[in-house]
TIZA-338342 format. One record per atom (N, C-alpha, C, O): x, y, z; residue in three letters; residue number from 1; atom name. Coordinates in Angstrom, 1 decimal. Last residue first. Example, Ala and Ser with C-alpha at 12.3 -4.5 7.8 and 13.67 -1.06 7.14 Angstrom:
<<12.8,-2.2,7.1>,'SER',2,'N'>;
<<13.7,-1.1,7.1>,'SER',2,'CA'>;
<<12.9,0.0,7.9>,'SER',2,'C'>;
<<13.4,1.1,8.0>,'SER',2,'O'>;
<<13.2,-5.7,7.8>,'ALA',1,'N'>;
<<12.3,-4.5,7.8>,'ALA',1,'CA'>;
<<13.2,-3.3,7.8>,'ALA',1,'C'>;
<<14.2,-3.3,8.5>,'ALA',1,'O'>;
END
This chain:
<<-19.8,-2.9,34.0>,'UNK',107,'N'>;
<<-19.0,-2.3,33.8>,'UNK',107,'CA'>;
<<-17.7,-1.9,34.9>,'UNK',107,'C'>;
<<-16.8,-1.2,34.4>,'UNK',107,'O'>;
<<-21.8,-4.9,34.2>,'UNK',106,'N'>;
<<-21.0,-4.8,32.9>,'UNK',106,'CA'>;
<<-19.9,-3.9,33.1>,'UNK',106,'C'>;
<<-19.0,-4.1,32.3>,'UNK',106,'O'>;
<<-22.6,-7.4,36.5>,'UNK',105,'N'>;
<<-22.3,-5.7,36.5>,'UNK',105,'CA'>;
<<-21.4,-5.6,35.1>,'UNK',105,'C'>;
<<-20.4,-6.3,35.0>,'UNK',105,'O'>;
<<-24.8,-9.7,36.9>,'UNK',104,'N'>;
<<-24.0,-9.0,36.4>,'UNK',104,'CA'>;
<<-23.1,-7.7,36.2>,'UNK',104,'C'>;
<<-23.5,-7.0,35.2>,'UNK',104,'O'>;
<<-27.8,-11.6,38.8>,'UNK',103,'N'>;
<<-26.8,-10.1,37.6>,'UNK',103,'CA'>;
<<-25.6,-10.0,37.9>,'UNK',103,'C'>;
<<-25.2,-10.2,39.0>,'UNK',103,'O'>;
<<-29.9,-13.6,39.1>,'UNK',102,'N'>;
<<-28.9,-13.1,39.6>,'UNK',102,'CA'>;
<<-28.5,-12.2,38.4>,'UNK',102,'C'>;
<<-29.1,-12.1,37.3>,'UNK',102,'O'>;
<<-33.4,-12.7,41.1>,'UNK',101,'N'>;
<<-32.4,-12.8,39.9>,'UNK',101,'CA'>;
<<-31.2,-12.4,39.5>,'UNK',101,'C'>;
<<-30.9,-11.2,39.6>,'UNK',101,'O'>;
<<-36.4,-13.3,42.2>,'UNK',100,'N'>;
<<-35.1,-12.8,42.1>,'UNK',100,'CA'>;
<<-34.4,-13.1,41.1>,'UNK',100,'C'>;
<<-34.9,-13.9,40.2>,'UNK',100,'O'>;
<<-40.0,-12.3,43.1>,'UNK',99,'N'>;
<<-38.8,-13.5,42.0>,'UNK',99,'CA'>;
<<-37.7,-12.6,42.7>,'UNK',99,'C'>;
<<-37.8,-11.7,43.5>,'UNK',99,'O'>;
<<-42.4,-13.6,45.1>,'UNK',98,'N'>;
<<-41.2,-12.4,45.1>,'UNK',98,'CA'>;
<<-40.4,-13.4,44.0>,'UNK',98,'C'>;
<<-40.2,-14.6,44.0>,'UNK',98,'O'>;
<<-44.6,-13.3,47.7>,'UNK',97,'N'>;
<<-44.4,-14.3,46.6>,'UNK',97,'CA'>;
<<-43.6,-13.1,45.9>,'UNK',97,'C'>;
<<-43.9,-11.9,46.0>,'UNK',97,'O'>;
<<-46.0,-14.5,50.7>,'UNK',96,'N'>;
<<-45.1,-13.4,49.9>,'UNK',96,'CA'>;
<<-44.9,-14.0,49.0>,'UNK',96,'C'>;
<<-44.9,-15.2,49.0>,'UNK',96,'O'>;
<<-47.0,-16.1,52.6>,'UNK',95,'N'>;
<<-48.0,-15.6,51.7>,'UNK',95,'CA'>;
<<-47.2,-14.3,50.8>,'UNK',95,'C'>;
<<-47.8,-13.3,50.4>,'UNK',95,'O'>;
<<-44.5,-18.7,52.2>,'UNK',94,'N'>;
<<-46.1,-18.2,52.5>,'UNK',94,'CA'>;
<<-47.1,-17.5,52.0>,'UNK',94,'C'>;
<<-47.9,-17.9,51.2>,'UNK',94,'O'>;
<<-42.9,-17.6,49.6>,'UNK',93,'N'>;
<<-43.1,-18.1,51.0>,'UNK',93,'CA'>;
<<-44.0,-17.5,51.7>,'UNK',93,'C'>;
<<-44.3,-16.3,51.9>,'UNK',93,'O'>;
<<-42.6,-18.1,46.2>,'UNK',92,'N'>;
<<-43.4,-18.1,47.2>,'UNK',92,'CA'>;
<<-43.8,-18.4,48.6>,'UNK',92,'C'>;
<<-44.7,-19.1,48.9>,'UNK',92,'O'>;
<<-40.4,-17.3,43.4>,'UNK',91,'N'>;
<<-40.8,-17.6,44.9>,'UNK',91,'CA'>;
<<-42.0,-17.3,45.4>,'UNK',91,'C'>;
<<-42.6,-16.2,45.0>,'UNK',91,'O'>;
<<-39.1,-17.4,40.7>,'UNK',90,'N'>;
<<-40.2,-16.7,40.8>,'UNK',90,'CA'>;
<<-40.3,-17.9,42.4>,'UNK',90,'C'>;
<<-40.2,-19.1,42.4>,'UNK',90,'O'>;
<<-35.7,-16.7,38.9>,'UNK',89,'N'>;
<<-36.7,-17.6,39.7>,'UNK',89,'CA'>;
<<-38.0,-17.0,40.6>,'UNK',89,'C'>;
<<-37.7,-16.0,41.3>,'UNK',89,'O'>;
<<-33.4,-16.6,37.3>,'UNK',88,'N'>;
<<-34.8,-15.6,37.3>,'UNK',88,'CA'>;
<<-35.3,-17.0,38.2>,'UNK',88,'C'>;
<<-35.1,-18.2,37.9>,'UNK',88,'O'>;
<<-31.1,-17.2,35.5>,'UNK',87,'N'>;
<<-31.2,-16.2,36.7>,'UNK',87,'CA'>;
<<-32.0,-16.1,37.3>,'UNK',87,'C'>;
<<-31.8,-15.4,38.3>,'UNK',87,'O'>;
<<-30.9,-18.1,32.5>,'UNK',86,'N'>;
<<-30.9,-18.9,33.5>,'UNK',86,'CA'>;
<<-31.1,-18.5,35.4>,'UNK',86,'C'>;
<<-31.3,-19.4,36.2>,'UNK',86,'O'>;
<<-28.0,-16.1,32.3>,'UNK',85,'N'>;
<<-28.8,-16.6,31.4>,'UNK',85,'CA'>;
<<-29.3,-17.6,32.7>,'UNK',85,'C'>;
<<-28.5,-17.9,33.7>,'UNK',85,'O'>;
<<-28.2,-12.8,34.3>,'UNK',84,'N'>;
<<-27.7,-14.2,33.3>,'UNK',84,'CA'>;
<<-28.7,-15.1,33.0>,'UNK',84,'C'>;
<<-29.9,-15.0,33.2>,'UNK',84,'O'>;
<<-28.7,-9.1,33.0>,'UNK',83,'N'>;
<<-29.5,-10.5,33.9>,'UNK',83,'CA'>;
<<-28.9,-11.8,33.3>,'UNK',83,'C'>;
<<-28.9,-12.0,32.1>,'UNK',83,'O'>;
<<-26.2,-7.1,33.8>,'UNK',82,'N'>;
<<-26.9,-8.0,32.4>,'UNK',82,'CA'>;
<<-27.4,-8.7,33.6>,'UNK',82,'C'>;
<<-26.9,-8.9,34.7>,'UNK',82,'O'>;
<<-26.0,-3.5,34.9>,'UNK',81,'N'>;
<<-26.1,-5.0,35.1>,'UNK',81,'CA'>;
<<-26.3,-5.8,34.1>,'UNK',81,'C'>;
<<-26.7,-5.1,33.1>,'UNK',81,'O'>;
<<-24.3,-0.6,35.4>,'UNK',80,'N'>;
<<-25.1,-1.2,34.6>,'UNK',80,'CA'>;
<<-24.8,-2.8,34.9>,'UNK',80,'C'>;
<<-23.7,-3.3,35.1>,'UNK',80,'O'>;
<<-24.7,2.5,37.3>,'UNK',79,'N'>;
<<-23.9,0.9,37.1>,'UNK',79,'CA'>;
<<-24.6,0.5,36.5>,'UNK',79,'C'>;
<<-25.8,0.8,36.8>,'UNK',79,'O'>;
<<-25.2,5.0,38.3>,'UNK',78,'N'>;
<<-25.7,4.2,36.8>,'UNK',78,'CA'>;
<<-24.7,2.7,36.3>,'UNK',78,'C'>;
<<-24.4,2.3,35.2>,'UNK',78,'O'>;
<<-26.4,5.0,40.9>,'UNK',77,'N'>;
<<-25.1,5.0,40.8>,'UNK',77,'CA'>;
<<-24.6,4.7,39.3>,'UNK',77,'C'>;
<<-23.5,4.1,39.2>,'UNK',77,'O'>;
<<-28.8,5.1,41.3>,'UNK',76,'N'>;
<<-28.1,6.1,42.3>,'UNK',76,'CA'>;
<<-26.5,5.9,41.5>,'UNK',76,'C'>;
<<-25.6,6.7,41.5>,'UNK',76,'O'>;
<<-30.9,3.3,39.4>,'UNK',75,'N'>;
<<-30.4,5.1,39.1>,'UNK',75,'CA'>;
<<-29.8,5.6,40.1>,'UNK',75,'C'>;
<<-30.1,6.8,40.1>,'UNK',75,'O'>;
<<-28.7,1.1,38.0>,'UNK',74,'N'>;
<<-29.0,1.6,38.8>,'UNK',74,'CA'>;
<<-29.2,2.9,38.7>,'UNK',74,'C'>;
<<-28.4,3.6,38.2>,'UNK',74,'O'>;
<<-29.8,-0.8,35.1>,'UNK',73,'N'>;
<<-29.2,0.2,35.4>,'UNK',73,'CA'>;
<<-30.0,0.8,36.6>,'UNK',73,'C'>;
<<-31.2,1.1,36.6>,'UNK',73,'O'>;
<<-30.3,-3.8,33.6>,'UNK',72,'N'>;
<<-30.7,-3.0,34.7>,'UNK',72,'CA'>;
<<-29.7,-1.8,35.1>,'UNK',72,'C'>;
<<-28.6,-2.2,35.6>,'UNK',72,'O'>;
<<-31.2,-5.6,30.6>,'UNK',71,'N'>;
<<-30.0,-4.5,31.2>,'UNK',71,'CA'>;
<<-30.8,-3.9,32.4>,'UNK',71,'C'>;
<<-31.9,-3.5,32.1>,'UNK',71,'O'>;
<<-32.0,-8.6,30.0>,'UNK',70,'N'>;
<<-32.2,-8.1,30.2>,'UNK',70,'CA'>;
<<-31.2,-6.7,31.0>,'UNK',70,'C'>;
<<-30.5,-7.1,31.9>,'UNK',70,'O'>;
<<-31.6,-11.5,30.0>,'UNK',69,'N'>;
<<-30.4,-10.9,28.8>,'UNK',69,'CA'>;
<<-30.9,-9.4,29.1>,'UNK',69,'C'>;
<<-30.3,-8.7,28.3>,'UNK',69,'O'>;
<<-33.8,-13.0,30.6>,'UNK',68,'N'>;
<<-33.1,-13.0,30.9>,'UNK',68,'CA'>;
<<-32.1,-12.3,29.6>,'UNK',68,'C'>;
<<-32.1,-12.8,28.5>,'UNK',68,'O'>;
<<-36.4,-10.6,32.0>,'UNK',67,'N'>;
<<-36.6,-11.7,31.1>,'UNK',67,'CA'>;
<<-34.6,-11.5,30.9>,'UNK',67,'C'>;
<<-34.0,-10.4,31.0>,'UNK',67,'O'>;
<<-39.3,-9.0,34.0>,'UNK',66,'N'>;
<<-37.9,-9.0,33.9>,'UNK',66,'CA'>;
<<-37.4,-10.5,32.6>,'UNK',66,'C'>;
<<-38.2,-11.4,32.5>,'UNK',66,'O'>;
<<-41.7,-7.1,34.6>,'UNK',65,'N'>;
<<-41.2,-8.6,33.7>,'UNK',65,'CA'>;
<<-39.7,-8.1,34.0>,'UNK',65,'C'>;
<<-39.3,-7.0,34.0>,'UNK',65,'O'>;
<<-43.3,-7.4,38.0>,'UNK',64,'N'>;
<<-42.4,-7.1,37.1>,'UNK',64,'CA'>;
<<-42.0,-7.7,36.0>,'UNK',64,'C'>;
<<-41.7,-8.9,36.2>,'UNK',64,'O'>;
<<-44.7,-9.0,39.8>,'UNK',63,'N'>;
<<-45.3,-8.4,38.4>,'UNK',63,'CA'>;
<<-44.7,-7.6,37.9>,'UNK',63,'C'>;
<<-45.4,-6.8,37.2>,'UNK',63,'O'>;
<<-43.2,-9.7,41.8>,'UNK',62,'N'>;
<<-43.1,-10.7,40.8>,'UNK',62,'CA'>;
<<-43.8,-10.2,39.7>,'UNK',62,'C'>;
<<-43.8,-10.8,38.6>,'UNK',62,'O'>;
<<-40.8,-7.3,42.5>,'UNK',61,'N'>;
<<-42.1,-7.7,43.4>,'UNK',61,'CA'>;
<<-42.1,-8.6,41.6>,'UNK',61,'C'>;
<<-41.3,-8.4,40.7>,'UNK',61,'O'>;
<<-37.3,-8.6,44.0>,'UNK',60,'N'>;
<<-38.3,-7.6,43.0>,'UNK',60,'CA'>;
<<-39.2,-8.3,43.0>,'UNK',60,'C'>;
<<-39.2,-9.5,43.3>,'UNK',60,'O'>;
<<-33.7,-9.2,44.6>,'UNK',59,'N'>;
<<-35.1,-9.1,44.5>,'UNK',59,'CA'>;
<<-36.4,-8.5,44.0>,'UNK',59,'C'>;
<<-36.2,-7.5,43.3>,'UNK',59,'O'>;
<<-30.9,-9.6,42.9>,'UNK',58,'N'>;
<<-31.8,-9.0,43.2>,'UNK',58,'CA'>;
<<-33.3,-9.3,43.4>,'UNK',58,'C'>;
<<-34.0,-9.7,42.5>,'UNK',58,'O'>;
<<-27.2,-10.4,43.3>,'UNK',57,'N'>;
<<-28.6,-11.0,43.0>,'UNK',57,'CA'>;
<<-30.3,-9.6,43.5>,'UNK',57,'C'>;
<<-30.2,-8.8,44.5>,'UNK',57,'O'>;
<<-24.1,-9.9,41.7>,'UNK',56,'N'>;
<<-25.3,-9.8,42.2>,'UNK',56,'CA'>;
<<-26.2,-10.7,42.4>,'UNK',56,'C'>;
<<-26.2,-11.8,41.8>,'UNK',56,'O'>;
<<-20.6,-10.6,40.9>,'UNK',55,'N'>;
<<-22.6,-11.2,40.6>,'UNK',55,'CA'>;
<<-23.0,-10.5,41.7>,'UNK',55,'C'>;
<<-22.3,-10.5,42.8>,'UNK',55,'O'>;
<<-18.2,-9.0,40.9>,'UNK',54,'N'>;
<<-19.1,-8.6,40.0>,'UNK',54,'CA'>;
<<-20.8,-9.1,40.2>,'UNK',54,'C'>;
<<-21.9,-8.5,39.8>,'UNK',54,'O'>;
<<-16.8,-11.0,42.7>,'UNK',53,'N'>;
<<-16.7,-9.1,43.5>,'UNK',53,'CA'>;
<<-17.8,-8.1,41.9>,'UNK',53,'C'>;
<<-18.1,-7.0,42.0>,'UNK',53,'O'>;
<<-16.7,-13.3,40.8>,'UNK',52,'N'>;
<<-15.8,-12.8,41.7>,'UNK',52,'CA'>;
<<-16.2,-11.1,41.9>,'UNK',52,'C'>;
<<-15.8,-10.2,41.1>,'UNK',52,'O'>;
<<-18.9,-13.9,37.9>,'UNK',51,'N'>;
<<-17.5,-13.4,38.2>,'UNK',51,'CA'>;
<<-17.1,-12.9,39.4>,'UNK',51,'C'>;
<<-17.1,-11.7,39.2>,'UNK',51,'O'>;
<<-20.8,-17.2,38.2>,'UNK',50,'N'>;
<<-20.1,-15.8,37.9>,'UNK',50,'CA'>;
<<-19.1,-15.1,38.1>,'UNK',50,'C'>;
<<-18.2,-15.7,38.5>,'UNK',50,'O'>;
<<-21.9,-19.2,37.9>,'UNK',49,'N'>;
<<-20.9,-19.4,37.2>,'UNK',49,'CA'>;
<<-20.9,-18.1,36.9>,'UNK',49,'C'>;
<<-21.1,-17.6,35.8>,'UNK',49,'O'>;
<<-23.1,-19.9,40.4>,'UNK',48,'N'>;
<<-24.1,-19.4,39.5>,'UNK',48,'CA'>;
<<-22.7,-19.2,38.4>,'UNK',48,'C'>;
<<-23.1,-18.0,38.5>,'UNK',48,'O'>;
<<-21.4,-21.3,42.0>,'UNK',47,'N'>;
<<-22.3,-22.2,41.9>,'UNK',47,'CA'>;
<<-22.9,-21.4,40.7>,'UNK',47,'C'>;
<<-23.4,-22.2,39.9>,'UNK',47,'O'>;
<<-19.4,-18.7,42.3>,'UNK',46,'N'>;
<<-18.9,-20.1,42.0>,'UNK',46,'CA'>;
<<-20.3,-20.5,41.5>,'UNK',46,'C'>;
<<-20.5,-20.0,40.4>,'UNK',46,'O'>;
<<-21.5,-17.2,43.7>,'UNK',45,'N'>;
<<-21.0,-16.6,42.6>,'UNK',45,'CA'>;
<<-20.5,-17.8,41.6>,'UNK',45,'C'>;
<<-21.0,-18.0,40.4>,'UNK',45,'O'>;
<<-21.7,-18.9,46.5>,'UNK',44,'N'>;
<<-22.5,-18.9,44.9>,'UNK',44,'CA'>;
<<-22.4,-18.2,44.2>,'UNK',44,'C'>;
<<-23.3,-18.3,43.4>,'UNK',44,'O'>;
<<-19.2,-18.1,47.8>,'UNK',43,'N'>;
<<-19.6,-19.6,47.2>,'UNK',43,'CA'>;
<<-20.7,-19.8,46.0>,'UNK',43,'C'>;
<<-20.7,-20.4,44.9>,'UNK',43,'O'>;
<<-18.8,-15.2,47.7>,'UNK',42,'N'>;
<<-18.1,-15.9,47.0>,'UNK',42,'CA'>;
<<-18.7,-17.5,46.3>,'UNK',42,'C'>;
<<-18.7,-17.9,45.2>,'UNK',42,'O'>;
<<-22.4,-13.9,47.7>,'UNK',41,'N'>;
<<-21.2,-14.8,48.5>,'UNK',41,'CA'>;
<<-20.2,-15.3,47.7>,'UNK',41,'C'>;
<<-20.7,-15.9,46.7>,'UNK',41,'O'>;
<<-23.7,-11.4,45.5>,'UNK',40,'N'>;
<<-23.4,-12.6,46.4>,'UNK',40,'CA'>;
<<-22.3,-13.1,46.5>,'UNK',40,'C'>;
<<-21.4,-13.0,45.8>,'UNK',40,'O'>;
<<-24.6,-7.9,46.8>,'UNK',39,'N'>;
<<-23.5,-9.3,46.6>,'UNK',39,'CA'>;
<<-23.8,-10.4,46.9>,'UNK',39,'C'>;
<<-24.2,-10.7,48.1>,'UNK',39,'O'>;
<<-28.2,-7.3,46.5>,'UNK',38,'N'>;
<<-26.7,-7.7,47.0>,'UNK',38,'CA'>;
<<-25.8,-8.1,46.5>,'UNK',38,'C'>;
<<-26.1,-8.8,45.5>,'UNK',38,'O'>;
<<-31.0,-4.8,46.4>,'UNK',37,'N'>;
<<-29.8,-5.4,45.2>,'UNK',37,'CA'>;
<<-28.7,-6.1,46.8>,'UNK',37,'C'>;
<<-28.5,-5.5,47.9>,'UNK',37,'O'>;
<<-34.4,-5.2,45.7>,'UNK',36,'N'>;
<<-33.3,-5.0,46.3>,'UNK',36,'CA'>;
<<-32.1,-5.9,46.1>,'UNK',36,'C'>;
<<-32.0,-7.1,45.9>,'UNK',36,'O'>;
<<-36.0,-2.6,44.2>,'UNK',35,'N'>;
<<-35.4,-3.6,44.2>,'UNK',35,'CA'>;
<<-34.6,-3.6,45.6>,'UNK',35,'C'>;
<<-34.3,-2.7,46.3>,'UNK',35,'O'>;
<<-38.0,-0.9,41.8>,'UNK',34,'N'>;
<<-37.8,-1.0,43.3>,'UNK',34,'CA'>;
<<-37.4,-2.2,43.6>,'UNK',34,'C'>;
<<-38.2,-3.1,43.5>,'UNK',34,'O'>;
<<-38.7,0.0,38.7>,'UNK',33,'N'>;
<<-38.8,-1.0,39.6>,'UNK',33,'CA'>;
<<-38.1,-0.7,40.8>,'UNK',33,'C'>;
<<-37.3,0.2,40.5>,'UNK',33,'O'>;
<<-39.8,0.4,35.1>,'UNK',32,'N'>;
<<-38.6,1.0,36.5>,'UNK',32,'CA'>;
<<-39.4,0.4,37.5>,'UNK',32,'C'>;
<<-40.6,0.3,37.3>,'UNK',32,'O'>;
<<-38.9,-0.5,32.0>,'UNK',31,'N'>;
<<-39.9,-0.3,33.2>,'UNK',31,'CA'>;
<<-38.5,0.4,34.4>,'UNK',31,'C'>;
<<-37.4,0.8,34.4>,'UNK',31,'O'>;
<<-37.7,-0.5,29.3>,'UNK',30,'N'>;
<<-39.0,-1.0,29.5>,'UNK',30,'CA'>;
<<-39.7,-1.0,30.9>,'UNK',30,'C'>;
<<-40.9,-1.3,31.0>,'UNK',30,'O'>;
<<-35.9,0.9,27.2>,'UNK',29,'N'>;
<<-36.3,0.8,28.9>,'UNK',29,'CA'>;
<<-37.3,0.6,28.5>,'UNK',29,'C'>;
<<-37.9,1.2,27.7>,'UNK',29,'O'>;
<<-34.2,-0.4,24.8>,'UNK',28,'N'>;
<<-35.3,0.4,24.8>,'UNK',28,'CA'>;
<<-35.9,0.4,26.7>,'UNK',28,'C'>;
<<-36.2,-0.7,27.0>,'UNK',28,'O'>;
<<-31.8,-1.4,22.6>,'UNK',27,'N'>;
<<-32.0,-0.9,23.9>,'UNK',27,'CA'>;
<<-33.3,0.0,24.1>,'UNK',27,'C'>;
<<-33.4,1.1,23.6>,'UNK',27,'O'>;
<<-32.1,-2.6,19.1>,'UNK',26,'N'>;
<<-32.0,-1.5,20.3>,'UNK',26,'CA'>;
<<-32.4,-1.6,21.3>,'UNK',26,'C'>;
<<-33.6,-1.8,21.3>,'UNK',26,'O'>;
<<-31.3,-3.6,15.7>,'UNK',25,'N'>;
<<-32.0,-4.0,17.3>,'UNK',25,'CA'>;
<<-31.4,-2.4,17.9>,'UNK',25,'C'>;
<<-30.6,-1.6,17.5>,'UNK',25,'O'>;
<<-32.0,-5.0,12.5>,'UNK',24,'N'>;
<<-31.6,-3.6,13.6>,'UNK',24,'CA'>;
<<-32.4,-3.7,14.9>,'UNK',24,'C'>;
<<-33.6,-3.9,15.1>,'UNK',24,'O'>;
<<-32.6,-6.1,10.5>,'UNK',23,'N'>;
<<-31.8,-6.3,11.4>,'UNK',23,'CA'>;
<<-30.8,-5.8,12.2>,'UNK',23,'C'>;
<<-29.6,-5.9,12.5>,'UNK',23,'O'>;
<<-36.2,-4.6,10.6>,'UNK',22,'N'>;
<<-34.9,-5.3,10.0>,'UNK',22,'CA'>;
<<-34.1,-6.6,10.8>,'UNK',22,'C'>;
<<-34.5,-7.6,11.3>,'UNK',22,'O'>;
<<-36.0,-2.5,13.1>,'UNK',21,'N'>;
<<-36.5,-2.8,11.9>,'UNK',21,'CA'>;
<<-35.4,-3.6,10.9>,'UNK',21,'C'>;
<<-34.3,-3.3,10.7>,'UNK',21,'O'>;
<<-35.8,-3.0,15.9>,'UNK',20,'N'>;
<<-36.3,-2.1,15.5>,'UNK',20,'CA'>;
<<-37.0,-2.0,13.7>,'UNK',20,'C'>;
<<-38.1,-1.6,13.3>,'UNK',20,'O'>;
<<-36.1,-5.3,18.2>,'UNK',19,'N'>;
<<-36.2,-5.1,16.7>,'UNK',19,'CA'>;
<<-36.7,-3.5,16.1>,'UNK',19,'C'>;
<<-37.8,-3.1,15.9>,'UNK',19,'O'>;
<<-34.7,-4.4,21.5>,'UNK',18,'N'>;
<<-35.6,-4.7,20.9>,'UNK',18,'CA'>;
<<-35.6,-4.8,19.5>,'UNK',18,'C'>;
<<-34.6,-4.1,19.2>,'UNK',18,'O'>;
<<-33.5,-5.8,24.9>,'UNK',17,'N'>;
<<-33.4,-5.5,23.5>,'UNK',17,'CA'>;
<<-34.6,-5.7,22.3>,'UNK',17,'C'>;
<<-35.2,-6.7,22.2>,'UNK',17,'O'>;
<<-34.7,-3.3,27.6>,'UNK',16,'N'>;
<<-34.6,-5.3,26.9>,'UNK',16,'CA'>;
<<-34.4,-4.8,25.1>,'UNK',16,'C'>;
<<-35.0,-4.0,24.4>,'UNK',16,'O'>;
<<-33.9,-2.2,31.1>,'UNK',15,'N'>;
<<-34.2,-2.1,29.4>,'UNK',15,'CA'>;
<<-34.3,-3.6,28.8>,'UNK',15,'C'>;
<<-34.2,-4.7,29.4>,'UNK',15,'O'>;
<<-35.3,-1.2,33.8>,'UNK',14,'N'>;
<<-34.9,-2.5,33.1>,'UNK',14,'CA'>;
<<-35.3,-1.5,31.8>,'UNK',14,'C'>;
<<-36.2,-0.7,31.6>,'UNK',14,'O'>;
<<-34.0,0.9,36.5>,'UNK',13,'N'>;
<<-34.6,1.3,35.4>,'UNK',13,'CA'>;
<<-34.4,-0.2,34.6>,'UNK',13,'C'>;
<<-33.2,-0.5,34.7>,'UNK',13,'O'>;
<<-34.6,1.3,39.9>,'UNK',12,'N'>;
<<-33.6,0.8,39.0>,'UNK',12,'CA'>;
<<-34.4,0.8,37.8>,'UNK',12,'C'>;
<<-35.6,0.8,38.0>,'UNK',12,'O'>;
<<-33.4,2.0,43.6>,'UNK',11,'N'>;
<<-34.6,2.1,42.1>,'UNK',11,'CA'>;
<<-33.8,2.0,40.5>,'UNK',11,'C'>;
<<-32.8,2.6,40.2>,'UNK',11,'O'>;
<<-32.8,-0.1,46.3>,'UNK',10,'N'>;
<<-32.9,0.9,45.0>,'UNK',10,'CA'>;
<<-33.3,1.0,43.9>,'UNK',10,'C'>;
<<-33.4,0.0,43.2>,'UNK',10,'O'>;
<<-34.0,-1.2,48.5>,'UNK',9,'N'>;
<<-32.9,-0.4,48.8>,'UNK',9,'CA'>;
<<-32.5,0.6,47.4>,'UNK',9,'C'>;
<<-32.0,1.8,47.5>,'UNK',9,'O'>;
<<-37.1,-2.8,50.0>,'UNK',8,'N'>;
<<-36.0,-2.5,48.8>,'UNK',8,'CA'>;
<<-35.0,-1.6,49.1>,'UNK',8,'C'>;
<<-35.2,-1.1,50.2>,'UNK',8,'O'>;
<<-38.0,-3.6,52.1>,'UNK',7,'N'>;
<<-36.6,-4.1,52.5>,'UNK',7,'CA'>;
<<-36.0,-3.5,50.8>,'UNK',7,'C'>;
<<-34.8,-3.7,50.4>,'UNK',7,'O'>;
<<-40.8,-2.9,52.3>,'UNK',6,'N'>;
<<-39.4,-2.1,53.2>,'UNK',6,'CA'>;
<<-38.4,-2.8,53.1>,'UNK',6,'C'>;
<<-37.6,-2.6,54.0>,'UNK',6,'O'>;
<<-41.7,-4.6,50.5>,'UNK',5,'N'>;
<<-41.8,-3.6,50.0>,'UNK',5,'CA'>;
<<-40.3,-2.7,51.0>,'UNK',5,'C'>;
<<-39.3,-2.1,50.6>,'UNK',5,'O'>;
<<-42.5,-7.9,50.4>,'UNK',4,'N'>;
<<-41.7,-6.7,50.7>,'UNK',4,'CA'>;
<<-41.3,-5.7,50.9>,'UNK',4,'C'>;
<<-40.4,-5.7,51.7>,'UNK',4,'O'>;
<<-46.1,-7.7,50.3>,'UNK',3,'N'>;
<<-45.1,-7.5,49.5>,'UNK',3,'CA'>;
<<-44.0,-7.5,51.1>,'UNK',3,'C'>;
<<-44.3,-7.3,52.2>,'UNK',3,'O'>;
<<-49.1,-10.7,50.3>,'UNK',2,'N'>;
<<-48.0,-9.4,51.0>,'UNK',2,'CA'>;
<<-46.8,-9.1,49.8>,'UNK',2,'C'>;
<<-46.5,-9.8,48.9>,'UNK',2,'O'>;
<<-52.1,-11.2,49.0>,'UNK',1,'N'>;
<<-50.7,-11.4,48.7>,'UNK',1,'CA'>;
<<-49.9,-10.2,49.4>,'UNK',1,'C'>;
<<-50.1,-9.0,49.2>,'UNK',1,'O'>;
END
């Protein structure tokens, strides 16, 4: 299996909500990862029902978990992302095999 690996652009920390006890939840980082982050196009921002100059999409090697409602925080710039619902698609061209996923910028 090949990676991408030269085309990531930045390193990014995934949190996911967790139970803490009860009915008590929390943010907990669950990994750090090498990505690579874009804008997407006006037209599929439309098609992924997102917000205008806010959706992303990201790439990342596929043994990452990533899972949707998930927080990505960039570490160059601490913008914070939500993964949408429905986002995540796991690819295989040829012999690369790569998910992506579209996001959100919360802030």
């Amino acid at each position: 299996m090949a990676t991408f690996t030269h085309l990531f652009n930045k390193k990014v920390f995934i949190s996911r909500k967790v139970v803490v006890s009860g009915y008590k939840s929390a943010m907990s980082t669950v990994t750090g990862a090498f990505v690579h982050l874009q804008r997407l196009s006006d037209e599929k921002t439309q098609i992924a029902d997102g917000v205008f100059g806010k959706t992303f999409i990201i790439y990342l090697d596929p043994n990452v978990s990533l899972y949707e409602g998930d927080k990505i925080r960039d570490n160059d710039t601490s913008e914070i992302y939500l993964v949408k619902k429905g986002g995540i698609t796991q690819w295989s061209f040829g012999s690369i095999d790569y998910q992506q996923a579209i996001i959100e910028k919360t802030t």
